[in-house]
Short mmCIF file of the C-alpha atoms (twelve columns), coordinates in Angstrom:
data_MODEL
# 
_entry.id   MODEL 
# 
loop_
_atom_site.group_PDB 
_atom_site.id 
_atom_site.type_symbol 
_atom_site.label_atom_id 
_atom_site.label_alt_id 
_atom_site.label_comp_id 
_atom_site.label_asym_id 
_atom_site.label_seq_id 
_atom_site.Cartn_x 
_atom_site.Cartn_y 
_atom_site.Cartn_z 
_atom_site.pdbx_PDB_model_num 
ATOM 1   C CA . UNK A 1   57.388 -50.015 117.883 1 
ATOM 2   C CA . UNK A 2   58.793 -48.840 121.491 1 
ATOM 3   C CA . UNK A 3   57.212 -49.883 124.641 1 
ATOM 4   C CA . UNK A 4   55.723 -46.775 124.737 1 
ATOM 5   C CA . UNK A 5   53.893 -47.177 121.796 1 
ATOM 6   C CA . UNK A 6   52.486 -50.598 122.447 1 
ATOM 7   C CA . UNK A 7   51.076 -49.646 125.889 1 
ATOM 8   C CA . UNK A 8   49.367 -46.629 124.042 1 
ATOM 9   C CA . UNK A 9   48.157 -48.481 121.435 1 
ATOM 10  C CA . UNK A 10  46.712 -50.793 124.067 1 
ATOM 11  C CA . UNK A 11  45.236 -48.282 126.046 1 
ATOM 12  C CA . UNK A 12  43.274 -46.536 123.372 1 
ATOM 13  C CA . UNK A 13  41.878 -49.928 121.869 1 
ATOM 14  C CA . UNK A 14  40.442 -50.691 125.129 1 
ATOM 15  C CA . UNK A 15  38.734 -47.058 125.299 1 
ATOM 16  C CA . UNK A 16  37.879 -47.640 121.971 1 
ATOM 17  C CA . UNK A 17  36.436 -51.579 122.561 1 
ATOM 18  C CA . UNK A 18  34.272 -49.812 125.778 1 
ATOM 19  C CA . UNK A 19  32.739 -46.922 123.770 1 
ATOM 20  C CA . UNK A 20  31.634 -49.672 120.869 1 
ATOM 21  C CA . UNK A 21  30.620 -51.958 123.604 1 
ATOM 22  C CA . UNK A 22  28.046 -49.051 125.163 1 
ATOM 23  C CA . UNK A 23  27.130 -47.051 121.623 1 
ATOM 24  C CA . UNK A 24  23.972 -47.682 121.767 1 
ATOM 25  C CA . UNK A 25  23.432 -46.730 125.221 1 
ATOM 26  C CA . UNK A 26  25.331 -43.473 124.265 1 
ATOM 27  C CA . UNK A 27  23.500 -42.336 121.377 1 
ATOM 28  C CA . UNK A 28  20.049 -42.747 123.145 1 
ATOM 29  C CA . UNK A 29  21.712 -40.527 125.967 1 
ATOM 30  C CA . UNK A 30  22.499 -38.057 123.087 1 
ATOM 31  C CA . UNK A 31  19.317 -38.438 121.337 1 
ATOM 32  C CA . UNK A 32  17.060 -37.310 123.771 1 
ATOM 33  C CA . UNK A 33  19.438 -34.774 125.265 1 
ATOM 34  C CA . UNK A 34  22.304 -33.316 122.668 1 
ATOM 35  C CA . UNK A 35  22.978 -33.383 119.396 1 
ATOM 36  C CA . UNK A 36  22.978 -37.265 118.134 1 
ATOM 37  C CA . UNK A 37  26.002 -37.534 117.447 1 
ATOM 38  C CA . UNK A 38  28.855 -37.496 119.900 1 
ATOM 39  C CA . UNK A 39  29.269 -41.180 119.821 1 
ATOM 40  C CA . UNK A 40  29.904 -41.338 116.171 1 
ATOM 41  C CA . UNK A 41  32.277 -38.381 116.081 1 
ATOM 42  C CA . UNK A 42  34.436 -39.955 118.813 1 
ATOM 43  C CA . UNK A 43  34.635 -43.733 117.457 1 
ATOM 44  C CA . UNK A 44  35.510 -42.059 113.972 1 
ATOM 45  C CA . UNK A 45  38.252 -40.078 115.982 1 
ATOM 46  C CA . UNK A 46  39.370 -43.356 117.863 1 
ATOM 47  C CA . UNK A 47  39.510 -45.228 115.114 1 
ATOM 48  C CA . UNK A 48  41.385 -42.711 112.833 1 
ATOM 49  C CA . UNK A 49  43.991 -42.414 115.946 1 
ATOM 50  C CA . UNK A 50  44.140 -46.475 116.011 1 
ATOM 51  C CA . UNK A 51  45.024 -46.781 112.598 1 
ATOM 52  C CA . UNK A 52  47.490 -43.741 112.778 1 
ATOM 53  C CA . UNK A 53  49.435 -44.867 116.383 1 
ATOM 54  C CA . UNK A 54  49.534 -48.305 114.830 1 
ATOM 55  C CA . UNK A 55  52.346 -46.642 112.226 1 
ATOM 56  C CA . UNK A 56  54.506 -44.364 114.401 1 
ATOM 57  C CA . UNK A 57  57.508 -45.276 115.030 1 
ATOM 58  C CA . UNK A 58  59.305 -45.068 118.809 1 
ATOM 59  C CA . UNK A 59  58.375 -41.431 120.115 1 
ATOM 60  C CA . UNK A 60  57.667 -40.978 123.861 1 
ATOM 61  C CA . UNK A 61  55.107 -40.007 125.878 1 
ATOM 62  C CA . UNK A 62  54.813 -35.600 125.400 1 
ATOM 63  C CA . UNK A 63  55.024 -36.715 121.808 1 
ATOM 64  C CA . UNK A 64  52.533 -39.484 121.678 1 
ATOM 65  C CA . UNK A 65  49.576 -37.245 123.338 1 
ATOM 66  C CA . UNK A 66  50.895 -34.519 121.713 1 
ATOM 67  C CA . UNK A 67  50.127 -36.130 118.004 1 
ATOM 68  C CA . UNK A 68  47.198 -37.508 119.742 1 
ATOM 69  C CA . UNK A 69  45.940 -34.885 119.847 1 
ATOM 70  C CA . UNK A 70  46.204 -33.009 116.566 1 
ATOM 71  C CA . UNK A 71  44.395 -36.475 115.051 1 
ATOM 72  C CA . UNK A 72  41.509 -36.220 117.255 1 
ATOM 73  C CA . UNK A 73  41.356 -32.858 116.952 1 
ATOM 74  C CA . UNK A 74  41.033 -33.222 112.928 1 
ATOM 75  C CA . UNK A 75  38.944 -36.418 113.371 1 
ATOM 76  C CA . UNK A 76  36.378 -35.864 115.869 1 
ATOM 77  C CA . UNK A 77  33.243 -33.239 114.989 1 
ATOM 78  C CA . UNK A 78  31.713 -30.902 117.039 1 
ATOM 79  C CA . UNK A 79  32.977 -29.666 120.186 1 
ATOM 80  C CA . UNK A 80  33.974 -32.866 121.513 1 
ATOM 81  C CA . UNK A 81  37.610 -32.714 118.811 1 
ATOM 82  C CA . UNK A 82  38.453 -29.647 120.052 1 
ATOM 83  C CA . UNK A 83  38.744 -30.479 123.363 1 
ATOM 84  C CA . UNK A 84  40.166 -33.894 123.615 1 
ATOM 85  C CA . UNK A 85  42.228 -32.683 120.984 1 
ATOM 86  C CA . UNK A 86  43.270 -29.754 123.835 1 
ATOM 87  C CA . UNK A 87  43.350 -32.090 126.781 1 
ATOM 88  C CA . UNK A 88  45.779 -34.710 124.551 1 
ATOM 89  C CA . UNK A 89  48.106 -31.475 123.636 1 
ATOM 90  C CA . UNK A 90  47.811 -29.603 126.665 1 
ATOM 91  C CA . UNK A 91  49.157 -32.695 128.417 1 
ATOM 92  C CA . UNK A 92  51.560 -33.811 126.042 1 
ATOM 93  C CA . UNK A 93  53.239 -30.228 126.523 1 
ATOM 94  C CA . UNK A 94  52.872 -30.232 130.541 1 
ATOM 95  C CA . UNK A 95  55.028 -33.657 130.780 1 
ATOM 96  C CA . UNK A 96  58.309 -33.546 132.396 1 
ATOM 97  C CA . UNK A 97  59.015 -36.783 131.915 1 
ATOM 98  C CA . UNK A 98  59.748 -38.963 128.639 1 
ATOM 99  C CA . UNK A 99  58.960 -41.947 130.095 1 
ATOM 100 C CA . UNK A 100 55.927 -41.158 131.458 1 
ATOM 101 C CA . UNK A 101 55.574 -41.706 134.997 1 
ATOM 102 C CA . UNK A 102 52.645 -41.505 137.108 1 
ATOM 103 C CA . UNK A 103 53.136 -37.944 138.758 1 
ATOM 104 C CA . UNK A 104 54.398 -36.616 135.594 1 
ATOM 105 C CA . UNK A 105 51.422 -38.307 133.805 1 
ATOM 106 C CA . UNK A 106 49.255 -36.686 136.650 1 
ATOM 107 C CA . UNK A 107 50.593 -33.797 136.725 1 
ATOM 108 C CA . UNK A 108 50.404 -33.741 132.886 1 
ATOM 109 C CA . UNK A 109 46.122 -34.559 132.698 1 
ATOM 110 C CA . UNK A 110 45.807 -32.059 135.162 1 
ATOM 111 C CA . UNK A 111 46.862 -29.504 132.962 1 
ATOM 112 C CA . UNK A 112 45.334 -31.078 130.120 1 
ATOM 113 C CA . UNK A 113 42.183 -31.087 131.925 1 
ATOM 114 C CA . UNK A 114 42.573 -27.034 133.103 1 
ATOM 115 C CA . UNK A 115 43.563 -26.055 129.290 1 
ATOM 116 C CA . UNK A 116 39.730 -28.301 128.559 1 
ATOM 117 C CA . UNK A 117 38.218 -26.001 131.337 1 
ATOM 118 C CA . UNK A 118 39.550 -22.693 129.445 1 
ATOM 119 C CA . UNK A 119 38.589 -23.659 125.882 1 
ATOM 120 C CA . UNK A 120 35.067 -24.916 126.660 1 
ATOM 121 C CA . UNK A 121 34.600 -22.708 129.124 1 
ATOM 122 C CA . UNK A 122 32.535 -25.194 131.647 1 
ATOM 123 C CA . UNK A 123 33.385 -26.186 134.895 1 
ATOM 124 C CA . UNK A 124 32.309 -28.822 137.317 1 
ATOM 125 C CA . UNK A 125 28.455 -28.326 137.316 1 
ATOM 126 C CA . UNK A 126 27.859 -27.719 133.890 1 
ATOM 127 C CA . UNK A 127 26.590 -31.072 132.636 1 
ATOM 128 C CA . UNK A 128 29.706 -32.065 130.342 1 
ATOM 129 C CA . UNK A 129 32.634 -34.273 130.357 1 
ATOM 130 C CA . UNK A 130 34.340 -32.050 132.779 1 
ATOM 131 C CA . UNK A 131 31.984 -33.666 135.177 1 
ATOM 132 C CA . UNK A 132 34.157 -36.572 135.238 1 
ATOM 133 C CA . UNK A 133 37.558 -35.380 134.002 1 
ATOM 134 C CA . UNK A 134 37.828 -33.040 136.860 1 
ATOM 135 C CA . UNK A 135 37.076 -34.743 139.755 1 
ATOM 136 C CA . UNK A 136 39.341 -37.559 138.107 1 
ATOM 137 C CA . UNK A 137 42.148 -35.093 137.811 1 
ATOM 138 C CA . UNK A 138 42.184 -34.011 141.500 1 
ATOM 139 C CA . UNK A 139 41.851 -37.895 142.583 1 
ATOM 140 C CA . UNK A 140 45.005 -38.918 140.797 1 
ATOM 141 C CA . UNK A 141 47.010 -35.659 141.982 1 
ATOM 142 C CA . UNK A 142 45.972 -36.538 145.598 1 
ATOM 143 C CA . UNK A 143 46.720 -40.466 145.316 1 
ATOM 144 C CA . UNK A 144 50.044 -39.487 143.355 1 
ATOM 145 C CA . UNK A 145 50.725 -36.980 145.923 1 
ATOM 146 C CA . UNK A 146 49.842 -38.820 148.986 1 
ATOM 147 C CA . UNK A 147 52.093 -41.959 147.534 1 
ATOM 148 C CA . UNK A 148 49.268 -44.455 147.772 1 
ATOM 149 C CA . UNK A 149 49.711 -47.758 146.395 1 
ATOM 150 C CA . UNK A 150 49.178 -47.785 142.498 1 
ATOM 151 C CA . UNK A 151 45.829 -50.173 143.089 1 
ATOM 152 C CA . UNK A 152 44.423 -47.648 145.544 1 
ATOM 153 C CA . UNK A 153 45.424 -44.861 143.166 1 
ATOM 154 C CA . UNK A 154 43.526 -47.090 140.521 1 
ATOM 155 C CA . UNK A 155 40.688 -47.440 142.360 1 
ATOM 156 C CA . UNK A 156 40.024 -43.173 143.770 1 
ATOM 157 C CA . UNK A 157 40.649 -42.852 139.971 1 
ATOM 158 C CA . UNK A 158 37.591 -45.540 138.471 1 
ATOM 159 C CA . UNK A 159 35.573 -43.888 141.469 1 
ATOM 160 C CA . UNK A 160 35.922 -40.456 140.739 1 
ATOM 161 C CA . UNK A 161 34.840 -41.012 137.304 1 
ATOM 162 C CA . UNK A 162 31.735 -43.227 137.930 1 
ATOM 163 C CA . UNK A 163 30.909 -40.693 140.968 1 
ATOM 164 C CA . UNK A 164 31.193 -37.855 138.521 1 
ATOM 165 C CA . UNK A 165 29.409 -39.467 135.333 1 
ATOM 166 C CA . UNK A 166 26.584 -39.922 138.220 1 
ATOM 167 C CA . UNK A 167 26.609 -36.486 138.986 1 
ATOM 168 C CA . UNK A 168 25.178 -35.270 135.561 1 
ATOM 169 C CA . UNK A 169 21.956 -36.974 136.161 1 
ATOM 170 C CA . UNK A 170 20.235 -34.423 138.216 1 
ATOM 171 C CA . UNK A 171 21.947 -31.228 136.925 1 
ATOM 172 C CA . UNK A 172 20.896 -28.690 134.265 1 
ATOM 173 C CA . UNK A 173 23.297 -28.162 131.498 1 
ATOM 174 C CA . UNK A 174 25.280 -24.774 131.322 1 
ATOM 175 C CA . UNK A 175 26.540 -25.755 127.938 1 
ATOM 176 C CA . UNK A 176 26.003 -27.206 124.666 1 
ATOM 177 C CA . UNK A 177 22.323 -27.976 123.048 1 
ATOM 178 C CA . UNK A 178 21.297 -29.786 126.648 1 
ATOM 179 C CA . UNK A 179 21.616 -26.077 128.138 1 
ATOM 180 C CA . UNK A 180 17.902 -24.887 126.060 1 
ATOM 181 C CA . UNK A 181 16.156 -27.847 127.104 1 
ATOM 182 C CA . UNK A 182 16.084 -26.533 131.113 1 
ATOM 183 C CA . UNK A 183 14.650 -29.038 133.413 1 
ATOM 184 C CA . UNK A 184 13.969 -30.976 130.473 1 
ATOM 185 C CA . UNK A 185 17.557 -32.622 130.436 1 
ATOM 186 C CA . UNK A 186 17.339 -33.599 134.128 1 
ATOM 187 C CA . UNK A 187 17.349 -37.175 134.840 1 
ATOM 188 C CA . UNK A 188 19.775 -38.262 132.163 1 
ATOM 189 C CA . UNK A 189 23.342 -38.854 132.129 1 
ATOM 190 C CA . UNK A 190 25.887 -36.573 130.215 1 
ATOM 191 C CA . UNK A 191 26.519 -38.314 126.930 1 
ATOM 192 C CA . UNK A 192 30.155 -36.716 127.199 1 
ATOM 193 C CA . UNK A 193 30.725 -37.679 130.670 1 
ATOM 194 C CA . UNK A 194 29.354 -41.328 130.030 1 
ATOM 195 C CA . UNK A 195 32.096 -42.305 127.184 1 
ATOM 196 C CA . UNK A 196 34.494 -40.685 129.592 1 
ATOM 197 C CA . UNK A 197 33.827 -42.499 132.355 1 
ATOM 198 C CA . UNK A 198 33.528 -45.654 129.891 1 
ATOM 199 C CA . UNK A 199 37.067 -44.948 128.128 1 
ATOM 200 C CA . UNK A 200 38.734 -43.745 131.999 1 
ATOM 201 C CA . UNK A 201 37.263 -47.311 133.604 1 
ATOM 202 C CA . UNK A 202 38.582 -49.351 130.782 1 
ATOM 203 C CA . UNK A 203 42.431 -47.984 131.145 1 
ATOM 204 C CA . UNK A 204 41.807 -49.005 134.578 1 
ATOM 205 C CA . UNK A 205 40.971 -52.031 134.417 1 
ATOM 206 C CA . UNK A 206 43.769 -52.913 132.255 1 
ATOM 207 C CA . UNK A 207 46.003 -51.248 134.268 1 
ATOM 208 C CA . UNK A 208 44.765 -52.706 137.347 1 
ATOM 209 C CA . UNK A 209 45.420 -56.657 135.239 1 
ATOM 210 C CA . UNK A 210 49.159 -55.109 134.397 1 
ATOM 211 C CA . UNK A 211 50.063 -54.675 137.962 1 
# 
């Protein structure tokens, strides 16, 4: 197994270790809110992926996400597999760089992100994961782009998400089953922008321990 494929593997069992971790939380989020089961469908897609990436043999990065996300999307139910599957592809494709380095891998989730945008049609505002995968998106373009140090680029990134995750709270949902329940779905987080901002904070933190 190439570097490559170690760090990924790493990566996705901490997202996978922080979505187990807050399940419960999660599904009571989706419960009263959604349909009941977004956490399921994404630990079932996470732990498909795990078992897959743990067999591949040395591929880079645009390949990695790439296959990424064809398992996810064939793993994961609901709307959720389509578009991680799409933000995986999307940014697998947008990569310039094999080895994957951080302005090519921002550049890349940017455009993963944009492809989520045009597929779900939702944007910032509309009670979703693109709450948090947005505003996480422009903060690593702008750290990337500004050449801040890689812990301050860390930190705008863990920010962004918890700040965006936050955001759902008090909003009524454009999309998805929240959207009929009006008023009724203000005051709780976004199930799908909670186990983002869980899965974004825990690749941060490792990160932040590997530098």
């Amino acid at each position: 197994m190439s570097a490559h494929n170690r760090e990924f593997l790493t990566l996705l069992q901490k997202a996978a270790a922080a979505i187990g971790d807050h399940a419960e939380e999660v599904a009571a989020l989706d419960q009263a809110i959604g349909d009941g089961d977004h956490v399921t469908n994404l630990q079932r897609g996470l732990e498909t992926l795990l078992r897959a990436a743990a067999d591949w043999e040395a591929m880079d990065w645009p390949d990695l996400l790439q296959k990424s996300g064809m398992s996810l999307m064939s793993s994961i139910g609901g709307a959720s597999g389509s578009l991680y599957g799409t933000l995986f592809m999307a940014m697998g494709k947008a990569l310039k760089a094999p080895e994957g380095s951080a302005v090519s891998l921002a550049h890349g989730f940017a455009q993963g992100v944009q492809a989520m945008k045009q597929r779900g049609k939702a944007d910032v505002g509309d009670k979703t994961m693109l709450d948090v995968l947005i505003p996480v998106a422009q903060a690593w373009r702008a750290a990337t782009e500004s050449q801040s140090l890689p812990a301050v680029t860390l930190q705008a990134i863990a920010e962004a998400a918890r700040a965006g995750c936050e955001s759902t709270r008090d909003m009524i949902a454009g999309k998805g089953r929240a959207s009929f329940l009006g008023e009724r779905a203000r005051g709780y987080l976004d199930p799908g922008a909670r186990t983002s901002q869980l899965m974004i904070e825990a690749i941060v933190r490792h990160l932040e321990g590997s530098t």
